[in-house]
N, CA and C of each residue as an Amber inpcrd file, in Angstrom:
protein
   279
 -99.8840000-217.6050000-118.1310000 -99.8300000-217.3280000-116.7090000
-100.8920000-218.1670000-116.0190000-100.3940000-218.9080000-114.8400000
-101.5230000-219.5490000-114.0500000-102.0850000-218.8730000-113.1770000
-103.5310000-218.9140000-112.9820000-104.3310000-217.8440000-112.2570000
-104.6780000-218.3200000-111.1760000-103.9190000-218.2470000-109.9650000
-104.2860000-218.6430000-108.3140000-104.1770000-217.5750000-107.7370000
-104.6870000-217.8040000-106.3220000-105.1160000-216.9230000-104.9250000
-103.4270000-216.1600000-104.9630000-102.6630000-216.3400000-105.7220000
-101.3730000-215.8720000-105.5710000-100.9590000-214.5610000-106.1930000
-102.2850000-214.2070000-106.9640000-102.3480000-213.1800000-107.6170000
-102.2290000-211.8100000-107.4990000-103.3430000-212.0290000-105.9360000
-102.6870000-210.4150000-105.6490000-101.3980000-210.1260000-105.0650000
-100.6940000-210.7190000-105.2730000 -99.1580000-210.6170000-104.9620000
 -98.3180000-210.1400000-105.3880000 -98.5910000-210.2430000-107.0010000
 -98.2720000-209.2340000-108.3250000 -97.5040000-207.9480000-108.5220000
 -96.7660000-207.3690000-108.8280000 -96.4790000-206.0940000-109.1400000
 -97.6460000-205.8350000-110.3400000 -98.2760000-204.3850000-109.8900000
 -99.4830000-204.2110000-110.5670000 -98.7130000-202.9050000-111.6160000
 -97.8790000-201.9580000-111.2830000 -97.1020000-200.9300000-112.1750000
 -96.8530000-201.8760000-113.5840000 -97.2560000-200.7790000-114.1850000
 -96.6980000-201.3930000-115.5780000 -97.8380000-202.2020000-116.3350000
 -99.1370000-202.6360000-115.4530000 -99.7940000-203.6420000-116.4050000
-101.0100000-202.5730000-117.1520000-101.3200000-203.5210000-117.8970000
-102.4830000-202.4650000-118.2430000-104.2360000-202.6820000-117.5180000
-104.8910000-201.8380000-116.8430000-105.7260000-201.7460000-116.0030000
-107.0740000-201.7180000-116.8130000-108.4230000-202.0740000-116.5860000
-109.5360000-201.1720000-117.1430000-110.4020000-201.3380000-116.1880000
-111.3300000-200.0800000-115.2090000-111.9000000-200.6820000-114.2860000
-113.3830000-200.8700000-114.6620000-113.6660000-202.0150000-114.1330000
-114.7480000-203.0890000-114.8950000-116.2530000-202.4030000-113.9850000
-116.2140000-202.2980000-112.6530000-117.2430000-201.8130000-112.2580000
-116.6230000-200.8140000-110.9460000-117.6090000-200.1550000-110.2990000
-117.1330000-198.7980000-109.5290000-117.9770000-198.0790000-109.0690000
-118.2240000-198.1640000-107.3650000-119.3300000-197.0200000-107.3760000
-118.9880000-195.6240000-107.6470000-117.6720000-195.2220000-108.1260000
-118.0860000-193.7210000-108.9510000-117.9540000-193.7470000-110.4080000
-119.0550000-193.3390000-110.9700000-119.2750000-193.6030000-112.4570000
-118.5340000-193.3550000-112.8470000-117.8060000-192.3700000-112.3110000
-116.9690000-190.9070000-113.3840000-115.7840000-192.6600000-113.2670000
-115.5140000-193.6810000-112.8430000-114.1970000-194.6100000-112.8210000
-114.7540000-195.1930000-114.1440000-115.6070000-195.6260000-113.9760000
-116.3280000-197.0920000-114.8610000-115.6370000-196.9560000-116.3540000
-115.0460000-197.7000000-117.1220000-114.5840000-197.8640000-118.0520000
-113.1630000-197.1370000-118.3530000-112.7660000-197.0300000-117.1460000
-111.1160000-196.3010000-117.5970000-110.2810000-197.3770000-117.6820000
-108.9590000-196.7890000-118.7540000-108.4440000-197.8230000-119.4550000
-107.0370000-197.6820000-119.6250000-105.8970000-197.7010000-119.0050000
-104.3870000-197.3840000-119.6330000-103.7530000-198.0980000-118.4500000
-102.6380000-197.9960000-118.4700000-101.2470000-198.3060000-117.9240000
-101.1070000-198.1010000-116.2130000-101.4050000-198.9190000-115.3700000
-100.9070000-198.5320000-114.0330000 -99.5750000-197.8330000-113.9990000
 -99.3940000-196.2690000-113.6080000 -98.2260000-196.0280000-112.9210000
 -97.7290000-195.8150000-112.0610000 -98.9540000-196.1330000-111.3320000
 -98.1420000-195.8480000-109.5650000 -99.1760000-196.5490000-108.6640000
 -98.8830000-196.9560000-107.3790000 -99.9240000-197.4050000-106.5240000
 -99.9570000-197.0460000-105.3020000-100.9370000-196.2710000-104.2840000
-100.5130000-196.3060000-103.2990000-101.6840000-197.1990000-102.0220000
-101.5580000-196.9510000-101.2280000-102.2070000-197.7600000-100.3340000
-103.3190000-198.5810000-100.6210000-104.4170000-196.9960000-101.3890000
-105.8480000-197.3720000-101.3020000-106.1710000-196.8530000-102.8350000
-105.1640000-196.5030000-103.6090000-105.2800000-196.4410000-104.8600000
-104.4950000-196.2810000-105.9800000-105.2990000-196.7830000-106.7700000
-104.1250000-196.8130000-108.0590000-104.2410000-195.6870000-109.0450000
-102.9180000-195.3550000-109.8130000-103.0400000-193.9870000-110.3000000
-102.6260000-194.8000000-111.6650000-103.8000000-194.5170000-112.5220000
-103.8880000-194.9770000-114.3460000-103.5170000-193.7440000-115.2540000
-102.9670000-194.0680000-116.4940000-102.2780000-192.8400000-117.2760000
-103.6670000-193.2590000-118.6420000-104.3070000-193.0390000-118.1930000
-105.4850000-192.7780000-119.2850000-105.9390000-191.6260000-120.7730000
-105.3880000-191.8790000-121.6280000-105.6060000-190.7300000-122.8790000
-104.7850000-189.5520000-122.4180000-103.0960000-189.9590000-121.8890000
-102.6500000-188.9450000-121.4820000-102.5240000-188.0220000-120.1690000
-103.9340000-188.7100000-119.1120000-104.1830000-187.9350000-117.9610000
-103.8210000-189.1000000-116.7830000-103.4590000-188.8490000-116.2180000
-103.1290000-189.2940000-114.6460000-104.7220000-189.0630000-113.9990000
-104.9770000-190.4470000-113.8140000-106.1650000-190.5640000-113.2380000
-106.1550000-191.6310000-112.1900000-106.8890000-191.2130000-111.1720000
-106.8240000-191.7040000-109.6810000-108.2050000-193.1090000-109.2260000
-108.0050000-194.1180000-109.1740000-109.2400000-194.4680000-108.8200000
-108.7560000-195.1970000-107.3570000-110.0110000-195.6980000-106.3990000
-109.9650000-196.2720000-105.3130000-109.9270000-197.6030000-105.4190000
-108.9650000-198.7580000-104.7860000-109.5690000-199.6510000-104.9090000
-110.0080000-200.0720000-104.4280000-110.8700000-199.9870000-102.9960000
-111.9990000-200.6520000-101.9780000-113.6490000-200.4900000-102.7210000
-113.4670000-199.8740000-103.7380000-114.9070000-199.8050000-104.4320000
-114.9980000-199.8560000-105.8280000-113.4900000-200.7630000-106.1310000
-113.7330000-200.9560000-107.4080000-113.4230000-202.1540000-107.7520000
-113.7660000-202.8160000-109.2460000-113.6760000-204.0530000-109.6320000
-112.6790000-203.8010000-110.9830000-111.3350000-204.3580000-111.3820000
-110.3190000-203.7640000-112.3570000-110.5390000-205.2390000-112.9860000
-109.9330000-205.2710000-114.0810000-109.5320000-206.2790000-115.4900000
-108.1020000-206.0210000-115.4100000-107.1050000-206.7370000-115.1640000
-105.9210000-206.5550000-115.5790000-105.2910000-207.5470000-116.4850000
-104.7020000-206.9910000-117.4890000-104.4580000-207.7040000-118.9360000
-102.5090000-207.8080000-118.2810000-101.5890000-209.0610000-118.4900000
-100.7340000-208.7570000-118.2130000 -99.6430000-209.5180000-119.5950000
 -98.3540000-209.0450000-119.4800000 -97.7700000-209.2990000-120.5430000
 -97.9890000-210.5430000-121.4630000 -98.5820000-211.6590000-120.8930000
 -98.5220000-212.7370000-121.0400000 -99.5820000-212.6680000-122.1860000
-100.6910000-211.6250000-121.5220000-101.8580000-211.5660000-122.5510000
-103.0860000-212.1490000-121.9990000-103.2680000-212.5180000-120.7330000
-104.1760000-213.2490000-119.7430000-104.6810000-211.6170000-118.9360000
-105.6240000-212.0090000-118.7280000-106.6800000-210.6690000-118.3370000
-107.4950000-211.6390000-117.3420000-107.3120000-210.7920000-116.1930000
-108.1220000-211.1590000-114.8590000-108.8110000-210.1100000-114.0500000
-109.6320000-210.5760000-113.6630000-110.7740000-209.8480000-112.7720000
-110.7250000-209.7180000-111.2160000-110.0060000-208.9040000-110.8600000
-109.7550000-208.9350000-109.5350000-110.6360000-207.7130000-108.6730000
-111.6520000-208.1730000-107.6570000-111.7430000-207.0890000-106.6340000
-110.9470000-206.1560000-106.0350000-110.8220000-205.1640000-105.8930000
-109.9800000-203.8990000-105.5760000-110.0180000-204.1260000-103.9620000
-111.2460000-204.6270000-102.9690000-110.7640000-204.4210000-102.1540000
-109.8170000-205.7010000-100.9350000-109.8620000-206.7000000-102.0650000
-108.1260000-207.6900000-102.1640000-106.8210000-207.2070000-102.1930000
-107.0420000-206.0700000-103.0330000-105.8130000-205.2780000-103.3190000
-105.3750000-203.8100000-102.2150000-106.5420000-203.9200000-101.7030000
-106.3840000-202.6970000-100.3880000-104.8840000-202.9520000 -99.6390000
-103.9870000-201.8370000 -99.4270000-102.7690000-202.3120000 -98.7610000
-101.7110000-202.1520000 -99.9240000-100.7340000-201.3740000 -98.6430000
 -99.5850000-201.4010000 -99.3730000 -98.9790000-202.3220000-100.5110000
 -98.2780000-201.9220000-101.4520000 -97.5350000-203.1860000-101.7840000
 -96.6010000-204.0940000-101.5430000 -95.5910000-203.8580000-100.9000000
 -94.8780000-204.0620000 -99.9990000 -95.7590000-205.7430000 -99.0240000
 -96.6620000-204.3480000 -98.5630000 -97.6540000-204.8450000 -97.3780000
 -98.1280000-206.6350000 -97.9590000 -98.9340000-206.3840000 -99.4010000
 -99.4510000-207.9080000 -99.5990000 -98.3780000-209.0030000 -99.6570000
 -96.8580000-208.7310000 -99.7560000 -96.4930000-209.7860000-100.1110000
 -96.5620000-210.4750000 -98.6390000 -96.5970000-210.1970000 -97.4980000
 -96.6770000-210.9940000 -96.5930000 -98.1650000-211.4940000 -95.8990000
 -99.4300000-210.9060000 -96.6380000-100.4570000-211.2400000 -96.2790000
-100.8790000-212.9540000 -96.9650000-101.6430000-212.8500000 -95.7750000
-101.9660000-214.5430000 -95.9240000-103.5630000-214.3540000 -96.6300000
-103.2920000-215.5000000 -97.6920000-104.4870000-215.5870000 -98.6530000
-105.5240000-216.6560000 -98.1230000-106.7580000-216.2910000 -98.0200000
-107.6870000-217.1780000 -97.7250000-108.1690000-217.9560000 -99.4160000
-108.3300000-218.8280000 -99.5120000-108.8570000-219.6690000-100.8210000
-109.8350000-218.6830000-101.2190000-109.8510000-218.5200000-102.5160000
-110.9670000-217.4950000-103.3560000-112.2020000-218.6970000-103.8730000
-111.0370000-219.9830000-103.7940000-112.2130000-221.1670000-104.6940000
-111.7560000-222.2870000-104.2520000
């Protein structure tokens, strides 16, 4: 997978998540399967539990089928899904 500003564009359901940093501790190191997303957060199936984190204050790793794992700021990902495919990307680099 090639890794550009095109990224958060993604369908994020289905990949596997781990969030890398977070100002609430109780997030920091959670690890399973995105199954749902909504506006301002994503809901992870972690050891069985449906767990909720924010993404305006968090930093995720997403590993995707390909096997490529990226580091994306959460609050890039703020917004519907729907919503990003028509947002305009400013250059990250």
């Amino acid at each position: 997978m090639k890794v550009t500003p095109d990224i958060i564009r993604y369908e994020f359901i289905g990949t596997e998540a781990k969030v890398a940093r977070s100002t609430h501790r109780g997030c920091v190191g959670l690890r399973g399967k995105v199954i749902d997303e909504t506006r301002n957060t994503f809901i992870i199936l972690h050891n069985g539990k449906k767990k909720i984190v924010v993404k305006d204050s968090s930093v995720f790793h997403f590993k995707f089928s390909d096997g490529t794992v990226v580091e994306i700021d959460g609050k890039l990902l703020v917004g519907r899904p729907e919503d990003r495919l028509k947002k305009r990307i400013r250059r990250l680099w």
